[in-house]
C-alpha positions in Angstrom: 85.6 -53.4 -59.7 83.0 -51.8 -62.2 84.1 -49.8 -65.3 83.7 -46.4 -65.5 82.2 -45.3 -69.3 82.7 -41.7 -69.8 80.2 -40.3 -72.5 81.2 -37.3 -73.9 79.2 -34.6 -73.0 80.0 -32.7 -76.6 81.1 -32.7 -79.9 83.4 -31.1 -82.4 82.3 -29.7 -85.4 83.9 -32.3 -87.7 82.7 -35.4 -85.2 78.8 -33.9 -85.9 79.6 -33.9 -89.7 80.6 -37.2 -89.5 77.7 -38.1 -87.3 75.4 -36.6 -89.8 77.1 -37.6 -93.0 77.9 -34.2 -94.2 80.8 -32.6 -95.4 82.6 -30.2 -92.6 82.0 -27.1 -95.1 78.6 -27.9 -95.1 78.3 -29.2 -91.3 80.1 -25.2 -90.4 77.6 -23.4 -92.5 74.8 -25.0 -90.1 76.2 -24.2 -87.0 77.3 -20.5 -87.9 74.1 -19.7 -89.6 72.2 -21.1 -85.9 70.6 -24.6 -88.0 72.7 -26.2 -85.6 73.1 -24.8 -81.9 76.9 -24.6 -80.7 79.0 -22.8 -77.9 82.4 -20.9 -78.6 84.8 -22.4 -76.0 88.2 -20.5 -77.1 88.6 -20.5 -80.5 87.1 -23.9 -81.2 82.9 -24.5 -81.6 81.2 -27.2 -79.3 78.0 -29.1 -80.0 76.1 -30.8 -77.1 74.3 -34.2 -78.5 70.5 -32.8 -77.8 71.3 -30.1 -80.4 72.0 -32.8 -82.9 69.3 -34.4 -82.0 67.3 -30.9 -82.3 68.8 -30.1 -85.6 67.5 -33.9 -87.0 64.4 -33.5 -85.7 63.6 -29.8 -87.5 64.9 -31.4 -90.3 62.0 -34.4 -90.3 59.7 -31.9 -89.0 59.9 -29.5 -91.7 59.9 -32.7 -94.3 56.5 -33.9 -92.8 55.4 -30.5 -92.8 57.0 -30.6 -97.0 54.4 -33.8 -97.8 51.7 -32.9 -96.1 
């Protein structure tokens, strides 16, 4: 019988700041001011991975763009 690996399909607010290496203040102000995409389910903010992924790459982009 195989094993079944479930990735999750989203992340918590604190489990991107930890993923990034930022504080959760910091990680909060970056999803409510739109830096990094999220969806409201209830009362609790959700963060699919390709928006971390979008967020990281603006980042480099914009450094590129910094040193060029």
């Amino acid at each position: 019988m195989a094993a079944v690996v479930v990735q999750r399909k989203w992340h918590t607010t604190a489990e991107v700041a930890d993923m990034l290496g930022f504080g959760l203040s910091k990680t909060k102000m970056l999803v409510l001011s739109g830096a990094i995409r999220s969806v409201k389910v209830g009362r609790d903010r959700r963060i699919l991975p390709v928006w971390v992924d979008e967020y990281v790459q603006a980042v480099v982009t914009d450094a590129e763009g910094l040193a060029a």
